[in-house]
C-alpha positions as CSV (number, residue, x, y, z in Angstrom):
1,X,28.1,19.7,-7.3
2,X,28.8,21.8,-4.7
3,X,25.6,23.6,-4.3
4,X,24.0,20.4,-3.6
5,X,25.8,20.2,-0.2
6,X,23.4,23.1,0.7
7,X,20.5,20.5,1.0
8,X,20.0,18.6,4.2
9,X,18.7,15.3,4.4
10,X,16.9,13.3,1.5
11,X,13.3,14.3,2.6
12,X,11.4,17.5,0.5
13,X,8.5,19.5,0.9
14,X,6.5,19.2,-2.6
15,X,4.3,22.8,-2.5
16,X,1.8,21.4,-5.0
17,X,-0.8,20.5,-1.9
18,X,-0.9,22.9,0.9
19,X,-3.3,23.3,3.4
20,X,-5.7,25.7,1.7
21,X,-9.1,27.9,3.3
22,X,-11.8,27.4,0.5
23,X,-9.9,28.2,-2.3
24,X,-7.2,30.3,-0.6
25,X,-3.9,28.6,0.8
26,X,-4.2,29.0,4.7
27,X,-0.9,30.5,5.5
28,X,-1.2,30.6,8.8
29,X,-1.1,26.7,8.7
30,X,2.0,26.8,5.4
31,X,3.6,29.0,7.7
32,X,3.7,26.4,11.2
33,X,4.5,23.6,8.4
34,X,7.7,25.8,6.9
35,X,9.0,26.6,10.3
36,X,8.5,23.0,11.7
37,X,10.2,21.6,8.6
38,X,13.4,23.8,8.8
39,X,13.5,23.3,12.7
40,X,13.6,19.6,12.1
41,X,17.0,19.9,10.2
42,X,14.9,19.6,6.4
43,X,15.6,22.3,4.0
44,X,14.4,21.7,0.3
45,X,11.2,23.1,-0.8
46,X,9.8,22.3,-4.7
47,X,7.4,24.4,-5.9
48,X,5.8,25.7,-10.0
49,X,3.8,28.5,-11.2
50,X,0.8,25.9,-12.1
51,X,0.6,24.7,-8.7
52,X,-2.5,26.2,-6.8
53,X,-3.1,28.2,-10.0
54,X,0.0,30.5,-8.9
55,X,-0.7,30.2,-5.2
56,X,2.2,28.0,-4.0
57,X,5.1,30.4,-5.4
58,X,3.2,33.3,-3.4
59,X,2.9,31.8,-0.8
60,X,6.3,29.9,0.0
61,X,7.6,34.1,-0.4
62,X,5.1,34.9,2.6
63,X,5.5,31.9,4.5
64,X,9.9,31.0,3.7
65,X,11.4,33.4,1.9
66,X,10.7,36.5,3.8
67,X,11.0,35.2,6.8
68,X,14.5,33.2,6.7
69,X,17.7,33.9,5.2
70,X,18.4,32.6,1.6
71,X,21.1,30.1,3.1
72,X,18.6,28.5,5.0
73,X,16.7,26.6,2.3
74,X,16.7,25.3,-1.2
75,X,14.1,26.1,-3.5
76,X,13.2,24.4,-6.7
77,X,10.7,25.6,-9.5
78,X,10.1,24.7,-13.1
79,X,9.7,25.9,-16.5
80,X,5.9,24.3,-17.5
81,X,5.3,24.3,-21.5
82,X,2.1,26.5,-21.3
83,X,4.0,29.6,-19.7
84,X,6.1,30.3,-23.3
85,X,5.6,30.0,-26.6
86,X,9.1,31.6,-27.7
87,X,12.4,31.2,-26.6
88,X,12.0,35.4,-26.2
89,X,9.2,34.5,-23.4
90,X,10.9,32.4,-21.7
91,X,13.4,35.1,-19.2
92,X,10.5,37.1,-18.8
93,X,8.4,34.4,-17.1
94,X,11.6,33.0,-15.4
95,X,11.9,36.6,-14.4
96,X,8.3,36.5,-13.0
97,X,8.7,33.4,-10.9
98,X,12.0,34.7,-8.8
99,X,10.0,37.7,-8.1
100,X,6.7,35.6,-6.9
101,X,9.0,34.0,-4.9
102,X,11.2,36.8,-3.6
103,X,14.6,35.4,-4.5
104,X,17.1,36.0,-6.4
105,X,17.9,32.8,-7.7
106,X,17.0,28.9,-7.7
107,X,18.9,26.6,-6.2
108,X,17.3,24.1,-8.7
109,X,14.9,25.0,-12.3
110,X,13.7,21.9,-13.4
111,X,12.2,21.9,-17.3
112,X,8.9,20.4,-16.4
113,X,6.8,17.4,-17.0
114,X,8.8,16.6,-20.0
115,X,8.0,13.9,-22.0
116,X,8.4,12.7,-26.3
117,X,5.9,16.0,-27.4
118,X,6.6,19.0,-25.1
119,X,10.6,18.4,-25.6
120,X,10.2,18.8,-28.7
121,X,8.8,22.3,-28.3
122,X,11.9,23.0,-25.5
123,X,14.2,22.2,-28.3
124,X,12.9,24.7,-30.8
125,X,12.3,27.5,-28.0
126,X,16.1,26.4,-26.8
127,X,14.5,26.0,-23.6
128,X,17.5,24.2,-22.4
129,X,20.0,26.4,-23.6
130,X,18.6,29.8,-21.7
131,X,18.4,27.5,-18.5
132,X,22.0,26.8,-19.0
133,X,22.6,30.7,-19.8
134,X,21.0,31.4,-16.9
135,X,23.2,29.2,-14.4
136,X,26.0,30.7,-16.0
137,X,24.8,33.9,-15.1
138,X,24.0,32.8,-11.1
139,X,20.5,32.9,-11.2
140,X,20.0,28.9,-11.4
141,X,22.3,26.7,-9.0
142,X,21.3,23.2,-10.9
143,X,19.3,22.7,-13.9
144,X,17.6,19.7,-14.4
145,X,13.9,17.8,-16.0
146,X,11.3,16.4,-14.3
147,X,9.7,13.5,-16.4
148,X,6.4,11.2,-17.3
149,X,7.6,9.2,-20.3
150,X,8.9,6.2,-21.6
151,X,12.4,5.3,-20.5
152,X,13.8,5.1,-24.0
153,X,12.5,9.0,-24.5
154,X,14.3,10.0,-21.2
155,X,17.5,8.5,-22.1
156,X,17.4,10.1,-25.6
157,X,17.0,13.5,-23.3
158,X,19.9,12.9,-21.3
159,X,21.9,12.1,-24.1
160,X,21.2,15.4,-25.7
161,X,21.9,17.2,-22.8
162,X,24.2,15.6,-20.6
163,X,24.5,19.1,-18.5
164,X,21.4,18.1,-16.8
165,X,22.2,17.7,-13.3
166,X,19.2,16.3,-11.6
167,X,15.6,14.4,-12.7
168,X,13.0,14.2,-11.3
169,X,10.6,11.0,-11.5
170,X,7.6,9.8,-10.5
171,X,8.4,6.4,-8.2
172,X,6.5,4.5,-5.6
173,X,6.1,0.6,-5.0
174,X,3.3,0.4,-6.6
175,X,4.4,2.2,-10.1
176,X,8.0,0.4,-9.9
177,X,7.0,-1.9,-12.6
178,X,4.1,-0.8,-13.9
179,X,4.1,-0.4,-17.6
180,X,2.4,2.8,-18.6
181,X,4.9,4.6,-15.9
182,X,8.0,2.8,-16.0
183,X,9.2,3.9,-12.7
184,X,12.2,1.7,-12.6
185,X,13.4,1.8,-15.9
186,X,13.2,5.7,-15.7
187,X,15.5,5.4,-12.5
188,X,17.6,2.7,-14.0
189,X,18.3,5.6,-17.0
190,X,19.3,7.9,-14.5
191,X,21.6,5.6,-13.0
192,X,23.4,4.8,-16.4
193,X,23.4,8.6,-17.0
194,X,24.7,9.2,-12.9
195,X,22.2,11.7,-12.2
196,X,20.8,12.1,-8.7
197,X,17.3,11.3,-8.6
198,X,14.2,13.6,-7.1
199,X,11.4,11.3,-6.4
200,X,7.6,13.0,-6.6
201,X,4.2,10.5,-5.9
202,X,6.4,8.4,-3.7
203,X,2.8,7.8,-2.0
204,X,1.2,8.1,-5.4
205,X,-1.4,10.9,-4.9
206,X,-2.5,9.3,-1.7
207,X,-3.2,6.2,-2.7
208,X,-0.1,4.4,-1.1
209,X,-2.1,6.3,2.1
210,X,-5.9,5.7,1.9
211,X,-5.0,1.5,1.0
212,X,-7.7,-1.6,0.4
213,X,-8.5,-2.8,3.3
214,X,-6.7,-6.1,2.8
215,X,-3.5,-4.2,1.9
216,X,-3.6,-1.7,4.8
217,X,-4.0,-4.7,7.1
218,X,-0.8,-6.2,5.8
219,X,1.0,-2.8,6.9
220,X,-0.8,-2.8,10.1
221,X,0.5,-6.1,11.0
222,X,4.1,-4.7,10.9
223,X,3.0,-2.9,13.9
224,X,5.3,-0.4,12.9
225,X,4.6,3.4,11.0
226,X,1.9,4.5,9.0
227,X,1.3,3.7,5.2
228,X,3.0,6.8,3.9
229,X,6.3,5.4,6.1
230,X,6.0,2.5,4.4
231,X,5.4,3.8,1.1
232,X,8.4,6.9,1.3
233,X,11.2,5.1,3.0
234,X,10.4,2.0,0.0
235,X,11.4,5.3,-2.5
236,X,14.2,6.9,-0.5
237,X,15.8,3.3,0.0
238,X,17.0,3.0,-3.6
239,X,20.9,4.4,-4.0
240,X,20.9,7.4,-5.9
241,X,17.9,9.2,-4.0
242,X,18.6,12.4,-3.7
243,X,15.1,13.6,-2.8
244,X,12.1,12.2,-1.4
245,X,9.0,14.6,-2.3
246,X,5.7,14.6,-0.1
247,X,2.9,17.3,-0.7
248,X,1.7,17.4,2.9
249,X,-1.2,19.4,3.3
250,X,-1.3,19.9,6.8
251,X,0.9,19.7,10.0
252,X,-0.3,16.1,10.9
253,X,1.0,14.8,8.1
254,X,4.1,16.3,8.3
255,X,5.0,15.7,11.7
256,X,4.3,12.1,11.2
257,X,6.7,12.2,7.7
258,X,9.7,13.6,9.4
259,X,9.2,11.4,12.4
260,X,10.7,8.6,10.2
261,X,12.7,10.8,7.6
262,X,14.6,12.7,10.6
263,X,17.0,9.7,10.9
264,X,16.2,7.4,7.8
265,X,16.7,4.2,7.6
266,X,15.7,1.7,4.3
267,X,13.4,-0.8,4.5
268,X,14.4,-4.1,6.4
269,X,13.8,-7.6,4.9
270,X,10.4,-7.6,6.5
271,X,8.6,-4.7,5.4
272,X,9.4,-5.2,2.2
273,X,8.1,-8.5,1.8
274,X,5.3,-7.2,3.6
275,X,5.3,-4.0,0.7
276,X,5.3,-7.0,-1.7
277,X,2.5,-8.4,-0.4
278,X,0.6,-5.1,-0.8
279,X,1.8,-4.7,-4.3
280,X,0.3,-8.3,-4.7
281,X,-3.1,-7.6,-3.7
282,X,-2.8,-4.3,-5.9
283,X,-2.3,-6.4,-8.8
284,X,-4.7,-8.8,-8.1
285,X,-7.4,-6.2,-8.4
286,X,-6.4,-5.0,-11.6
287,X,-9.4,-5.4,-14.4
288,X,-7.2,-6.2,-17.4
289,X,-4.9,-8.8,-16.9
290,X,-2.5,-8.1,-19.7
291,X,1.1,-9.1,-19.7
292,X,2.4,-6.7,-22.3
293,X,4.1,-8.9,-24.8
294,X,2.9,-6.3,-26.9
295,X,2.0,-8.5,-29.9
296,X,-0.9,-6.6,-30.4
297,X,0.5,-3.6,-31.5
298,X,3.0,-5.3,-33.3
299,X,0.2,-6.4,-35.7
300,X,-2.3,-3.1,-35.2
301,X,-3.2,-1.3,-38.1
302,X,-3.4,2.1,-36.2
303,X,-0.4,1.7,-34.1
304,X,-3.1,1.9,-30.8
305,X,-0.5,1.3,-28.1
306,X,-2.7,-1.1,-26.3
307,X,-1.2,-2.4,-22.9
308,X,-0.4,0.9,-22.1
309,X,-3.8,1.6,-22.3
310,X,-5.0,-1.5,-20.8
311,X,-2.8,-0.1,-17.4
312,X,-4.0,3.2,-17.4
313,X,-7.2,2.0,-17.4
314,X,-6.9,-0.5,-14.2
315,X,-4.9,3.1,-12.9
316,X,-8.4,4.5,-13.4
317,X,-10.4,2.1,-11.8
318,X,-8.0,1.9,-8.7
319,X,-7.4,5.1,-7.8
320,X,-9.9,7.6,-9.7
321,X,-6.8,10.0,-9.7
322,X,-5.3,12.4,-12.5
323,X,-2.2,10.1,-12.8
324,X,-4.7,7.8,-15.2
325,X,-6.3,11.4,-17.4
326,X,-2.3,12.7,-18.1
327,X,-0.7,9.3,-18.9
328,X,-3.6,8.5,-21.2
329,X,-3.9,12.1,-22.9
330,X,0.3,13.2,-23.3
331,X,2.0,9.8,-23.7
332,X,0.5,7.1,-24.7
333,X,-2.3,8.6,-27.4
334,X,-1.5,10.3,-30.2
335,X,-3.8,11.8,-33.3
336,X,-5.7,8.9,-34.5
337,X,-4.1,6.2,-32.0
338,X,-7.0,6.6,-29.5
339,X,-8.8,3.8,-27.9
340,X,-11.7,5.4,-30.2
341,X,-10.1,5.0,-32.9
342,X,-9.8,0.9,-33.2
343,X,-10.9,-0.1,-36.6
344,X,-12.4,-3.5,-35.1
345,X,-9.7,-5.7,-37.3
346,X,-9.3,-8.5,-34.7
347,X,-5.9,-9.0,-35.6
348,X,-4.7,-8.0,-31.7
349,X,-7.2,-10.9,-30.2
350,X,-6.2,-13.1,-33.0
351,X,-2.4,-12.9,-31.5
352,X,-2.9,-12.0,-28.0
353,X,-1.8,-14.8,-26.0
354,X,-4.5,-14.3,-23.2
355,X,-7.0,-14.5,-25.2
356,X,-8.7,-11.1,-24.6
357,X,-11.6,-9.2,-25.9
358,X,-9.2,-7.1,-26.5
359,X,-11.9,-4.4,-28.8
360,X,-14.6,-4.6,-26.4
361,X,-12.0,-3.7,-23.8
362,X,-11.3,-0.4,-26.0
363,X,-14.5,0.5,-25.9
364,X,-14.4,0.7,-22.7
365,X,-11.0,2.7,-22.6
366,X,-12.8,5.0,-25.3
367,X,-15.8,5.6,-22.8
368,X,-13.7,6.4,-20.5
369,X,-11.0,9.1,-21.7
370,X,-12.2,9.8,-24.8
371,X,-15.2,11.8,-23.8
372,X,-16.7,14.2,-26.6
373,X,-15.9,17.7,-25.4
374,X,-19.2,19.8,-24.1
């Protein structure tokens, strides 16, 4: 992949969180950020069209591309489900997004957020196909997905299109197991499919940053870098990393980023016991302590996919984040296989080997996300 030797170093700037003045991105401070970033030796800037409601593609062609020469950077965007609803719409808009960001090509054009439902629309629009037309053509270097699924959904994606080059995954240490995300099955598919891997929420929205104090103090006692350190080297340390995505939002943060990404190193023996530890404490505070054996769906009238549930709720709890609202609403729910839609059987806490209360619990889950609409 020879474009690929155009990106430096295995650290990216995610454009979905820039520093912003009420609700306009402050381009003075984008524009420090961009020129600190590419003076540092870093090169690979990710933005969409839905990030900042439009913003962040505007504002990466007043702040990078007008000011340096195409060489100089590599710049990924995305084709998001809500932008087409032909195969006909989807040049146009691809059209749209080189011009908001005043190139004349990607070096990357990732099919976005895809997951079991919305790859099933790309299919029928031949989403795919025009991204690969469109490579041909010179206007995309790379084509590739970015994912929030199951594992078994993106290997039956990468088996239908094995032209995909690159994928990009959510993956931090405290997601690597977790069973609603699947972080390290979803990177253990990419491996058996040996596609480089682009890493977004390596600090999980933050909350790998703003830690419990019991957890930060772990990291503290390392006297050694910040929580994000801890949080993005753990990500970049796995082999196949091609990318390590942060969406600073202000100079501070990343200054203090490329301080340890300039010259990476992994993890040592140490910190990742110590990461351990945190990951630990995590669980520990976790509300529902299921072990997904998964007998309970197994035996569920309705099909409810119940640990999933059961994790996006503790998600929820913990860290009050939109991670929880998307997993819950475009992966693991479907038409009649909401929390709200238990029938109250009790065949699930008739088989569920921790003995939980497991339709009070649902009710809870149902209170939660499934909200009546105002």
């Amino acid at each position: 992949m020879e474009q690929m030797d155009k990106v430096k170093k295995n650290f990216g700037f995610g454009c979905m969180r820039l520093p912003m003045n009420g609700d306009q991105v402050d381009i003075a401070e984008t524009t420090r950020m961009v020129d600190e970033f590419l003076a540092q030796g870093f090169n690979y800037f990710d933005t969409a069209h839905g990030y900042i409601g439009g913003k962040s593609e505007l504002a990466l062609k007043e702040c990078l591309t007008s000011r340096y020469p195409r060489e100089a950077y590599s710049l990924t965007d995305k084709l998001t489900d809500s932008y087409f609803k032909t195969e006909t719409d989807i040049r146009p808009f691809f059209e749209s997004q080189l011009e908001a960001c005043g190139v004349d090509y990607f070096d990357f054009y990732l099919m976005h957020a895809q997951n079991a439902d919305n790859f099933k629309k790309f299919k029928a629009c031949r989403a795919y196909e025009t991204a690969f037309a469109l490579k041909a053509e010179g206007r995309i270097r790379h084509v590739g997905l970015s994912f929030h699924d199951r594992a078994e959904v993106l290997d039956q994606i990468l088996t239908e299109y094995p032209q995909i080059e690159v994928v990009q995954i959510q993956f931090n240490y405290l997601d690597y197991d977790d069973i609603a995300v699947q972080s390290r099955k979803c990177y253990e598919v990419c491996r058996k499919h040996g596609k480089p891997v682009l890493v977004m929420e390596p600090v999980k929205g933050g909350s790998l940053v703003n830690l419990p104090e019991e957890a930060k103090k772990v990291l503290d006692d390392l006297h050694g870098g910040s929580p994000a350190s801890y949080a993005i080297r753990f990500a970049a340390g796995f082999p196949g990393m091609m990318m390590v995505l942060s969406g600073m939002s202000d100079l501070e943060q990343m200054k203090d980023n490329l301080s340890y990404m300039r010259d990476f190193k992994p993890l040592n023996e140490t910190e990742l016991a110590a990461v351990n530890k945190v990951q630990e404490i995590f669980h520990k505070m976790n509300m529902i302590p299921c072990t997904a054996c998964r007998y309970c769906v197994e035996g569920c009238p309705k099909q409810i996919s119940i640990p999933d549930l059961f994790a996006i709720m503790n998600i929820k709890q913990l860290h009050h984040d939109w991670n929880a609202d998307y997993y819950y609403e475009e992966v693991h729910t479907a038409p009649g296989r909401r929390a709200s839609d238990c029938l109250k059987c009790g065949k699930c806490e008739k088989i569920c080997p921790q003995h939980l209360p497991i339709r009070k619990l649902l009710e809870e889950i149902a209170k939660e996300f499934d909200k009546p609409e105002a």
